[in-house]
N, C-alpha and C positions, 0 to 999 in steps of 0.2 A: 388511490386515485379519488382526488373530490367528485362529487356530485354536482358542484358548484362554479361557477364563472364569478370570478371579478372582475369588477370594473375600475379602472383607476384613471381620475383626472387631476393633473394639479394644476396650483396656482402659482408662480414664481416673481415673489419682490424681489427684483434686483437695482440695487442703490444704483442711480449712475456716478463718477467721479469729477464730475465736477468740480471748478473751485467753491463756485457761490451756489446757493439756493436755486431752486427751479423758479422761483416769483419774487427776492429780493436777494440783495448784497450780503448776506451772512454768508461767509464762511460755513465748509462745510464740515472742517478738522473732527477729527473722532476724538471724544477723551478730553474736552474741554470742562473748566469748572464751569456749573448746571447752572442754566437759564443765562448762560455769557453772551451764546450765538445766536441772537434775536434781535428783532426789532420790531415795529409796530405792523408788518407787512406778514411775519411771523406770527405773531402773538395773536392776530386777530382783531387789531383796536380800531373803531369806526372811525373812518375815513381815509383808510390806508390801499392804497389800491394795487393789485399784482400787475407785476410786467413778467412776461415768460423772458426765460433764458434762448436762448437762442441755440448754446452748444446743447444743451437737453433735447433739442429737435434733433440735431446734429449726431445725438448718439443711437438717438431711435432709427435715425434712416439707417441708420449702417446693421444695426441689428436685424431688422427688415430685409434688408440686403442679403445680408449672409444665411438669413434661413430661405431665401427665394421666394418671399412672402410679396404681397400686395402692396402697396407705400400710398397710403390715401392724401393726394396733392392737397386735399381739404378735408380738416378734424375739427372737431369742438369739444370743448372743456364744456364738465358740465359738475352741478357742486350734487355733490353725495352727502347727504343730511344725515346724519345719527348723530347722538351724545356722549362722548364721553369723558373724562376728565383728561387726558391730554390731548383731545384736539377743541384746540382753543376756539376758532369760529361756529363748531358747532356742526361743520360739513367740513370735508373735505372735497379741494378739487381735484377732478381724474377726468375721464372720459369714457363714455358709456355710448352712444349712438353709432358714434362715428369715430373709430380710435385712428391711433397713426399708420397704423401696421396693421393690415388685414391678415386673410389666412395663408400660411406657411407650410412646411414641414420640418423636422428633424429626424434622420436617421441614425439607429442603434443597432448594437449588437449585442447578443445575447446567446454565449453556448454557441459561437460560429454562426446564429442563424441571424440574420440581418432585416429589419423591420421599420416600417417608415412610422412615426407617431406625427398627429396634425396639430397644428398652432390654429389653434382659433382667432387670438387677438394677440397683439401686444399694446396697451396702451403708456399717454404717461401718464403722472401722479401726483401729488405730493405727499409725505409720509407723514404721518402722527408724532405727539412726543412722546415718552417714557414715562410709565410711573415707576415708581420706586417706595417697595414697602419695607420699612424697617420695624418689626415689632409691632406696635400699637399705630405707626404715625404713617402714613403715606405722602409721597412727595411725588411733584410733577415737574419732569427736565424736561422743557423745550429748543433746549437744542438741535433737536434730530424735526421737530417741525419743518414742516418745507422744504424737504431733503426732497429731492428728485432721484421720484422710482420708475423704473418701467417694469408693470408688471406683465407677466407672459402669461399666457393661458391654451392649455392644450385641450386638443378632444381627448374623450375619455375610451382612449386606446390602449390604454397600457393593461395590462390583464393578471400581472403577479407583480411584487415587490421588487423583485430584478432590473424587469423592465423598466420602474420606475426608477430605480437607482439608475441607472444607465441614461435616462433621459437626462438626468437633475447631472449629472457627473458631465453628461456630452454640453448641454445649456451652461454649463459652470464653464467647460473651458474655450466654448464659443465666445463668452461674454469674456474671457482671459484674453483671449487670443485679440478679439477685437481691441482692446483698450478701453471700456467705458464701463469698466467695475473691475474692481480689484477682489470683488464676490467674495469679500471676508467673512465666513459662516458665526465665527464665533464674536466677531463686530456688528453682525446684523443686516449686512448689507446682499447679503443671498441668502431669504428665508423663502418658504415652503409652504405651503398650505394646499393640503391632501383630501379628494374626495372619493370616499370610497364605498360600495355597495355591493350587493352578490346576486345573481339570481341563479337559478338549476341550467343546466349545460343544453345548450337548443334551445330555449328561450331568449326572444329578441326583444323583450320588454327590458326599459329601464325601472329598479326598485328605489326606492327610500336610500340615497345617500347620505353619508354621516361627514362632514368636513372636521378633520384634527390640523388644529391652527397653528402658526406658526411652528413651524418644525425646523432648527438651522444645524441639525449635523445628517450626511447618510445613514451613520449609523443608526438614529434616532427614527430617523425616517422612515426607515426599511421598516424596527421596531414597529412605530406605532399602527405601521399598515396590515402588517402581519398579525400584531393584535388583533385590530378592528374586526380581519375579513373572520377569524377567528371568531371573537363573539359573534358576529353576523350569522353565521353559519351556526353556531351554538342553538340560538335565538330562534332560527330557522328550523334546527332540527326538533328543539320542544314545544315547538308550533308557536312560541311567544314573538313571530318576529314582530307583528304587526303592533303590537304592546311593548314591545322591548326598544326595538330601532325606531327611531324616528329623525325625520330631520332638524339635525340639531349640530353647534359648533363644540366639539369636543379639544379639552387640551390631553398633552402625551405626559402624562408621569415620569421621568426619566428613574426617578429611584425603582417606582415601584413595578415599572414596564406594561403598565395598562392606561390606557384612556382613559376621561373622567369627562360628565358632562361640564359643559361650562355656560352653554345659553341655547336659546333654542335659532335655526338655522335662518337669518333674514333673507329676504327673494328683493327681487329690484324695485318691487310698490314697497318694499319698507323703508327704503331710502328716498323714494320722491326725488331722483335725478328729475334737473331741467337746467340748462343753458345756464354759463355763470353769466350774469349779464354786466361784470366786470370786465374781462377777457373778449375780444375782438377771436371771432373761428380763423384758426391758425390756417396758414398759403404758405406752401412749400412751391416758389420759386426756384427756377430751371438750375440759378447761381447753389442755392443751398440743398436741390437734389443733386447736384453733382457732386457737392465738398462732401456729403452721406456716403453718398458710394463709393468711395474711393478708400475701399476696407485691404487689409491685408491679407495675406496666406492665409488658410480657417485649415483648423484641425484633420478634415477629411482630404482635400486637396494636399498637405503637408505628409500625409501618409501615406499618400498615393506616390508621389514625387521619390520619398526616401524609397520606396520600395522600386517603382521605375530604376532611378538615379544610381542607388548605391545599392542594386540586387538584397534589400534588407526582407528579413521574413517579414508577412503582414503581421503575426503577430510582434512582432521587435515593434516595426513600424506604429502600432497602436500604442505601445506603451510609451515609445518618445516620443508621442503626438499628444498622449492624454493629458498633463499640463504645460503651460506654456514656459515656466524655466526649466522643464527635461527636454524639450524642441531647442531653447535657444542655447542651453549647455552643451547639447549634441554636437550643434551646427559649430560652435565655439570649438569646441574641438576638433573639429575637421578643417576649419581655420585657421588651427595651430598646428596644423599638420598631420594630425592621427587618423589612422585606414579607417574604416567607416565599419568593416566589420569587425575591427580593433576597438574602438570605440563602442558599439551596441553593445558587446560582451562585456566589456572593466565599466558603462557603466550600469546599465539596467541590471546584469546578475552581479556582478561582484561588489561594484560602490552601494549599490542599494540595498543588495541585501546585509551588508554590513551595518545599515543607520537603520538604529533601533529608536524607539520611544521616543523624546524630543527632538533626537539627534536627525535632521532634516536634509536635501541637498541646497538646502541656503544659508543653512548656520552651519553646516561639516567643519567647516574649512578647507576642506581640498576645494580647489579652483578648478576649474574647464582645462588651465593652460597645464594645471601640474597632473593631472590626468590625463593627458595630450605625451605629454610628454611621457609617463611610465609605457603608453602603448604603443610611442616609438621605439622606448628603449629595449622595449618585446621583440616587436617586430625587425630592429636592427641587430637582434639575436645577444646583446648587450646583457640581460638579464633573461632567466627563466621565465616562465609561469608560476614553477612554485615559489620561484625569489618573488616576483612582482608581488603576488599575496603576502607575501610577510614585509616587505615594503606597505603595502594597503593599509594593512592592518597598525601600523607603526604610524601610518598617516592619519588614519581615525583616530588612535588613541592621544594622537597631537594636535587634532586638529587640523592638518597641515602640516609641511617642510619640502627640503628640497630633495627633487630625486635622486639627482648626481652623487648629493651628499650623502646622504639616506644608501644607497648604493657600495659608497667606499667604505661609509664606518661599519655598516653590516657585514663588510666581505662578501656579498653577493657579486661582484661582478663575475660574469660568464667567460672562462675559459674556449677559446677560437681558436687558437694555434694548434695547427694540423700539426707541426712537430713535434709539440709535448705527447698531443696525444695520438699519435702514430705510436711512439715508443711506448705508450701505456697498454695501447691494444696489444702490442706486439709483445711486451712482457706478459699480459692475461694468458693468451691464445696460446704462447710458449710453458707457462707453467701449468695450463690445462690443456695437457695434448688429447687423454685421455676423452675429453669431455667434446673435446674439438671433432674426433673421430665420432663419438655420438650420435652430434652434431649433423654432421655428413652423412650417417645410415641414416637420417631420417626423423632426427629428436630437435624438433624448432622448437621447443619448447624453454632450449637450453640458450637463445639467444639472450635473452630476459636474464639468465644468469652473466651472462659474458659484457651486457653494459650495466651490471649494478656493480661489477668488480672493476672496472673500466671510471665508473663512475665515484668508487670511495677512493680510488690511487689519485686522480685527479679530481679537486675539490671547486667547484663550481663551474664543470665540463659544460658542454655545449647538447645534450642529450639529442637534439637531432643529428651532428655533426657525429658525434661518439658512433649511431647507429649507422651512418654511413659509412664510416672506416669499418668496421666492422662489416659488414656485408661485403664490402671490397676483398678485405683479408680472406673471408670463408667461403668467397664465392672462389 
């Protein structure tokens, strides 16, 4: 057990999806050839003046919405000044006094135990370009300039790694669930930025936080927190904290799994925000709070309904809640007819535990409809359980196919006729009379033998039906 308390706050850029730019017409297409998606409004060249987007408001109210935050009728842009080689005017615009989106919350779970974390701010943004270092030569894309970000900012509630993960995971498929990012971690459009600090347990002092910058996978994330509190604590115990930690912006090694400094930590007099005096302070009119809030289902509400609706465990419920195409393949299923608890089971344990390494529920190839249907053809007692798996498994290794078909060329279909197998029991029972009387002093044990013999004379038996002729006959 530590001696130690962490503290954990982050920062979250998340791209909005828009088509064009948050201040001019560029295109916001990912993966374009470098310096295409620009113009003079981008690039920074005197005389060029920004107009906001208008859907950019439009995404923020609704994000605001969903975490039950504050919605300030009146924001102002204001330019944040630093240097550096991809942002081209020299500042960047955000907002800083008065954001869009006051304070919130989000709630998590963690190990059953459920925790509210605070939203401090969301603001909006615009993003920087890219450098690009090849060898000796450095290169700067401004195509990602003037991307519209909202970034989130929480209080520094989270206290282990977990919980952070759990915030960044819940914030990831709230921003899914809404529509206004598609929060591609490996595109850049949901990155991370982690402030983290320690102090001894009972102590309500804030210490020397370290911010590690840009982080875009969980996994990395967890990583470089777990490091950090690590050294912290290191540092802390050979009495060097004060010499060691300082506040500073640290990057995450992903080879080498440690932190590394990278510049020392700016406060808000190093930026010299004040008012873009470009940009008119944004008014969120009654017409444009209303088109904001008019958000859809949100992950928590969605979890609560399945479990209401379709008696699902809360934990089933959570896992087809956690992204938003496990929610709408779900739903898609029950659409096409399949039981709901037919459904949780083929696909959370069996479809998913089958897709290994790239293999995704979006590239599989099995579809909602042909999963739909294997959990009808269960349930209409059509097929086994143990056929449907080897069906499954014939489907991942194809990709896809059809069931029906998949069904006849295997010879799986399930045996139903009470005739056949009346006379199969009846042959069993007859040439183990012996075992039958057994049976009857008291040896249940023997039942288990009477349908695996029941079950090789008839070959794809109905194994429920088997065991009810069976208990007829010996009762």
């Amino acid at each position: 057990m530590s001696a130690f308390e962490t503290i954990i706050g982050l920062e979250v850029h998340v791209q909005l999806n828009t088509k064009t730019k948050i201040f001019c017409s560029c295109p916001t297409s990912f993966g374009e050839e470098p310096n295409k998606n620009v113009c003079p409004v981008c690039l920074g060249l005197p005389g060029a003046l920004p107009v906001l987007n208008r859907e950019v408001v439009k995404k923020a109210i609704a994000f605001g919405r969903a975490i039950n935050a504050t919605i300030n009728q009146n924001s102002i842009f204001a330019r944040k000044n630093y240097f550096y080689p991809d942002l081209p005017k020299a500042y960047q615009i955000s907002q800083y006094e008065i954001p869009i989106v006051g304070a919130g919350s989000i709630e998590i779970e963690v190990n059953g135990e459920k925790k509210v974390i605070g939203v401090t701010r969301a603001h909006m943004e615009e993003d920087a370009g890219k450098n690009i270092h090849e060898g000796n030569c450095s290169k700067v894309d401004l195509n990602r300039a003037c991307t519209p970000l909202l970034e989130i900012v929480s209080e520094p509630h989270m206290r282990n790694s977990d919980e952070a993960i759990a915030y960044l995971k819940k914030l990831h498929s709230i921003v899914r669930f809404l529509g206004i990012s598609d929060a591609n971690m490996q595109e850049g459009s949901f990155r991370c930025d982690a402030n983290v600090s320690i102090r001894p347990k009972g102590d309500c002092k804030l210490y020397t936080r370290v911010e590690i910058k840009n982080l875009n996978s969980f996994k990395f994330i967890q990583k470089a927190i777990e490091y950090e509190v690590d050294r912290q604590i290191e540092a802390w115990e050979d009495k060097k904290y004060e010499s060691e930690v300082v506040q500073e912006t640290r990057l995450f090694d992903t080879i080498k799994g440690i932190t590394k400094s990278m510049r020392g930590k700016e406060e808000a007099a190093d930026y010299q925000y004040f008012p873009d005096p470009d940009l008119l302070p944004v008014f969120i009119d009654d017409a444009l709070m209303q088109e904001g809030s008019q958000i859809p289902e949100m992950p928590d509400e969605k979890r609560e309904r399945y479990i209401r609706d379709f008696g699902i465990k809360s934990s089933d419920a959570a896992v087809l809640t956690s992204e938003l195409e496990m929610a709408l393949y779900f739903e898609s299923m029950l659409e096409y007819g399949a039981s709901a608890k037919g459904a949780v089971t083929w696909l959370t344990t069996e479809l998913l535990g089958r897709l290994k390494g790239e293999n995704t529920l979006q590239n599989c190839g099995i579809d909602s409809t042909t999963l739909s249907v294997l959990v009808q053809r269960i349930d209409a007692g059509k097929i086994s359980g143990k056929s449907a798996k080897e069906i499954l498994d014939k489907l991942v290794e194809d990709k896809g196919g059809d069931i029906d078909a998949l069904i006849d060329s295997m010879g799986l279909a399930q045996v139903n006729d009470d005739s056949a197998l009346l006379v199969a029991v009846e042959t069993i029972l007859g040439a183990n009379a012996d075992k039958v009387a057994e049976y009857k002093n008291g040896k249940d044990k023997l039942f288990g033998f009477f349908v695996g013999q029941v079950m090789k004379v008839v070959k794809g038996a109905n194994p429920a039906r088997v065991n009810e002729l069976l208990k007829e006959k010996l009762s």
